[in-house]
C-alpha positions in Angstrom: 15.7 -78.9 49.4 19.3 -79.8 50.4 22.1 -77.6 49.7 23.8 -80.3 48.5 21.1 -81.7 46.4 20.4 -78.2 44.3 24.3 -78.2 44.4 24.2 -81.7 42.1 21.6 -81.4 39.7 22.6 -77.8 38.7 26.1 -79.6 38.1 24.0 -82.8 36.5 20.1 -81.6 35.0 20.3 -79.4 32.5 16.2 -78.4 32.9 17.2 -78.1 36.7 19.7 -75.9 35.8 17.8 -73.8 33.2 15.2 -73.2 36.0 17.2 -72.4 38.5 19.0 -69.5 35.9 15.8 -68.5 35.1 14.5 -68.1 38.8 17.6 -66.1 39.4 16.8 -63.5 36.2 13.6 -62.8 37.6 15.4 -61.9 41.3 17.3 -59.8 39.2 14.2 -58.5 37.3 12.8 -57.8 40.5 15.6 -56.1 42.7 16.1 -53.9 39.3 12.3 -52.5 39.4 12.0 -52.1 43.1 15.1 -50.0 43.2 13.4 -47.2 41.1 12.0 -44.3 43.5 8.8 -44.3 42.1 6.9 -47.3 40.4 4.2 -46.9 38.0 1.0 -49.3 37.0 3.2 -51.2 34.8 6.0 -52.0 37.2 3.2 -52.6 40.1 2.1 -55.8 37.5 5.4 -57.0 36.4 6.4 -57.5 39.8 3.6 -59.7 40.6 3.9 -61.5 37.6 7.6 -61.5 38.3 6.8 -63.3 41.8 4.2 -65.6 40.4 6.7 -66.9 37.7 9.8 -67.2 40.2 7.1 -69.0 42.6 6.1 -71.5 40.1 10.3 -72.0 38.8 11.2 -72.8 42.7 7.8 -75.3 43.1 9.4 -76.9 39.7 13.0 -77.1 41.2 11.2 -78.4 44.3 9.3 -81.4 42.6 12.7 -82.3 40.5 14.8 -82.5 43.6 12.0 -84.2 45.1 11.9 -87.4 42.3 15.9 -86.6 42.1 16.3 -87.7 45.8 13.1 -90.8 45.7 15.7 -92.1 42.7 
């Protein structure tokens, strides 16, 4: 995806925008678990799930810029 593309529909899509916020709160989720010295079961899981669900929000933003840009 162009820069300048993801630049426009967070500016103009409100659902690109929303998934694009919450791509970046799982980055956050995720930088915030791995900094702890020592991870347990628990935090083992939610990063996976954390990476599955930031995986699937970025293939979404893909297929929106991709009808965004066939407009």
């Amino acid at each position: 995806m162009e820069d300048s593309v993801k630049e426009e529909m967070l500016k103009n899509d409100g659902r690109f925008r929303s998934l694009a916020e919450e791509h970046q709160d799982c980055e956050r989720k995720l930088t915030e678990i791995q900094a702890k010295s020592l991870l347990s079961e628990e935090d083992e899981m939610e990063i996976k799930r954390l990476k599955v669900h930031k995986l699937a929000l970025k293939d979404h933003m893909e297929s929106l810029a991709r009808e965004h840009e066939a407009q």
